[in-house]
DOLO-862210 format. One record per residue: residue number from 1; x, y, z of N, C-alpha, C in turn. Coordinates in pm, whole numbers. Each point is the difference from the previous one (the first is absolute). Last residue first. Layout:
N
  num     n_X     n_Y     n_Z    ca_X    ca_Y    ca_Z     c_X     c_Y     c_Z
  NUM       X       Y       Z       X       Y       Z       X       Y       Z
...
END
This chain:
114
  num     n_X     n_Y     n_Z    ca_X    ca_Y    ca_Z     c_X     c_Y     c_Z
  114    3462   -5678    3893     128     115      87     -11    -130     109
  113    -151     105    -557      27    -131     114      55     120     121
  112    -346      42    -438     106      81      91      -6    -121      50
  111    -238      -4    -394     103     -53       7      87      48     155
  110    -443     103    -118      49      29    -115     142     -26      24
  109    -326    -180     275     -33     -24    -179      81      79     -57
  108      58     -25     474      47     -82     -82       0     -15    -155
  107    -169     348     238     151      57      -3      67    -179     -82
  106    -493       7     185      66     100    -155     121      58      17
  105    -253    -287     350     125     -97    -106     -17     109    -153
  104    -358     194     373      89    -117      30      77     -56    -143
  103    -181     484     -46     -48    -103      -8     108    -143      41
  102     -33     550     111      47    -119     -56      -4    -122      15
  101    -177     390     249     -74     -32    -121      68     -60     -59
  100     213     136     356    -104     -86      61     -92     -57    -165
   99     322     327      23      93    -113      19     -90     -91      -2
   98    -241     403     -14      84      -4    -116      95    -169      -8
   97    -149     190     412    -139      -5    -147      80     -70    -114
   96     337     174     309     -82     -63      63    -118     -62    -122
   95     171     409     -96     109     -99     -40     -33    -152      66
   94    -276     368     134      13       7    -148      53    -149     -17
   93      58     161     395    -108     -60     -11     -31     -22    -136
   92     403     241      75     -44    -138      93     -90     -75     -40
   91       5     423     -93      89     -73    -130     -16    -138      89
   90    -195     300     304     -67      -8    -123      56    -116    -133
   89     210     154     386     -87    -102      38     -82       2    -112
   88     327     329     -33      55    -142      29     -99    -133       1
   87    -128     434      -1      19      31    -137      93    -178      12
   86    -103     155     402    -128       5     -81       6     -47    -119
   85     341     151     251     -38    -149      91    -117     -21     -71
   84     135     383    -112      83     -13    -103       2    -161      88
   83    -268     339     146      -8      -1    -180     109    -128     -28
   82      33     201     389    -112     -51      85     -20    -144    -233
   81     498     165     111    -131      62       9    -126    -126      23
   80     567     -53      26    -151     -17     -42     -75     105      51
   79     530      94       3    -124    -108      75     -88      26     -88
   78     561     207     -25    -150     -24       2    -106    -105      70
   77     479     337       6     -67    -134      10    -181      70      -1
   76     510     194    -165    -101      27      -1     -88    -154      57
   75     516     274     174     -91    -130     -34    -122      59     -54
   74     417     342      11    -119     -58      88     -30    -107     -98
   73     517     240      73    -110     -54     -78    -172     -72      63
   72     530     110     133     -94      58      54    -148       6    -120
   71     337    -306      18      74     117     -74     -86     105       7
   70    -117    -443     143     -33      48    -137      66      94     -47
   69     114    -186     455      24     -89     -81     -30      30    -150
   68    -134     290     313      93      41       2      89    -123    -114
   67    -505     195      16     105     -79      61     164      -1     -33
   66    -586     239      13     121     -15     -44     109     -58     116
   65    -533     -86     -32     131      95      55      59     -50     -49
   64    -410     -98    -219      50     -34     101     117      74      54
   63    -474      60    -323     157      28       3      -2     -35     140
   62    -426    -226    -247      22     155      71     164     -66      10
   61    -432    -194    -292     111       9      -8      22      97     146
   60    -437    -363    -250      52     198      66     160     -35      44
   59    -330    -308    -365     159      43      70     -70     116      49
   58    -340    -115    -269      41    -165      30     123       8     120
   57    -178     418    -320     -71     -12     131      32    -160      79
   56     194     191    -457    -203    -104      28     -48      14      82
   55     476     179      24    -134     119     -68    -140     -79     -30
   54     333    -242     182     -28      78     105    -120      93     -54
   53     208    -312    -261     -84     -45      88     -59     105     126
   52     360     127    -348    -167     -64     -53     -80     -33      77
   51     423      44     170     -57     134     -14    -111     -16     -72
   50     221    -394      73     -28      64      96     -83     119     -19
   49     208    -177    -379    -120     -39      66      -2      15     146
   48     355     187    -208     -89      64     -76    -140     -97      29
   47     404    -152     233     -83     151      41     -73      32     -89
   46     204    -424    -120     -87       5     133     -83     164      73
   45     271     -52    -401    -136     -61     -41     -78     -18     127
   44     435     177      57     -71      57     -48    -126      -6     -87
   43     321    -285     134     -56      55     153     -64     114     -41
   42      23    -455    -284      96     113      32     -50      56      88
   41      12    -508     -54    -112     116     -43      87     111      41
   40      11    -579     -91      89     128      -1    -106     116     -24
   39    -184    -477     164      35     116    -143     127      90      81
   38    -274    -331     260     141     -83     -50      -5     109    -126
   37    -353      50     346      19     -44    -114      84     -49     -66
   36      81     136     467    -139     -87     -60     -87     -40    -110
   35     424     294      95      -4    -179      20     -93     -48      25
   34       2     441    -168      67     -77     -92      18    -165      76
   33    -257     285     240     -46       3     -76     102    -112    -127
   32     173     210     373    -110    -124      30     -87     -43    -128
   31     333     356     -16      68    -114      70    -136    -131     -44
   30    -161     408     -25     100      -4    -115      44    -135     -23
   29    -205     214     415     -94     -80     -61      43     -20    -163
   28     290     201     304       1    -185      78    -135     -12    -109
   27     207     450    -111      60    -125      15     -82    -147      18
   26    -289     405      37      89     -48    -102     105    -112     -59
   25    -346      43     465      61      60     -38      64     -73    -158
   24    -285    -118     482       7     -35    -179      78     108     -57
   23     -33    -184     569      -7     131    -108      33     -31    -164
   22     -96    -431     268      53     134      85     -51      77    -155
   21     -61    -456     -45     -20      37      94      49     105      87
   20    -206     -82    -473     122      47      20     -61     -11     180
   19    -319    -116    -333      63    -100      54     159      46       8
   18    -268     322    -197    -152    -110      70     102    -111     132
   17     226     269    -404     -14      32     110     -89     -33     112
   16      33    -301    -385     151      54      76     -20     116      86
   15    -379     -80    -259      33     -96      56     137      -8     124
   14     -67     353    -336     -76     -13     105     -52    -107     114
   13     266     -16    -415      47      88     119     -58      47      84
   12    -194    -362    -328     103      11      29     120      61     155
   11    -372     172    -307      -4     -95      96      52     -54     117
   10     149     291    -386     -81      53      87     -67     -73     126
    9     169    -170    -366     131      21      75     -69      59      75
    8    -355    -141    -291     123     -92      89      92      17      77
    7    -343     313     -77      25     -64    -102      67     -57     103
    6    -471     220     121     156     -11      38      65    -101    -130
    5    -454     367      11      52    -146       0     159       7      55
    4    -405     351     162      84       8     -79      75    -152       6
    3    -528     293      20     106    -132      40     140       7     -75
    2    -289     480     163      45     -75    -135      76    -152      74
    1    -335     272     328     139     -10     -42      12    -101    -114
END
């Protein structure tokens, strides 16, 4: 199987469904997402990555019953794949390395205070 990279938002929302404690669905990972980043994101940047993720194989999706609160409308929720706790632990570990190879007091040399 072709490796496939994740971009940021992609990340991101996969993260957010990783750490939805009930059913992940559109809305709440929309919701969650904008307050865990503090961005404004449209809900249609959120489904057109969902559906990316799913076709990487990272999301499987299945329809929930229709409700009566939706105007008889079905929920789509998703979850992780086997690929997509993989594709997590990987950037992890990456990003990990990566934090670790910075050299003690080089955020000082180039002036950062925090």
């Amino acid at each position: 199987m072709r490796r496939s990279f994740l971009g940021e938002f992609e990340e991101i929302v996969l993260l957010v469904v990783a750490a939805c404690p009930a059913e992940a669905y559109g809305v709440t990972i929309w919701e969650d997402v904008q307050q865990q980043t503090g961005r404004t994101i449209t809900m249609s940047a959120v489904h057109a990555t969902l559906y990316r993720l799913e076709e990487k194989g990272f999301l499987s999706s299945l329809m929930g019953g229709a409700t009566a609160e939706r105007g008889g409308r079905r929920k789509r929720f998703f979850a992780l794949t086997n690929a997509g706790v993989q594709a997590l632990n990987d950037i992890q570990e990456v990003r990990s390395r990566l934090w670790q190879a910075i050299p003690p007091g080089k955020f000082q040399l180039i002036g950062f205070k925090n």
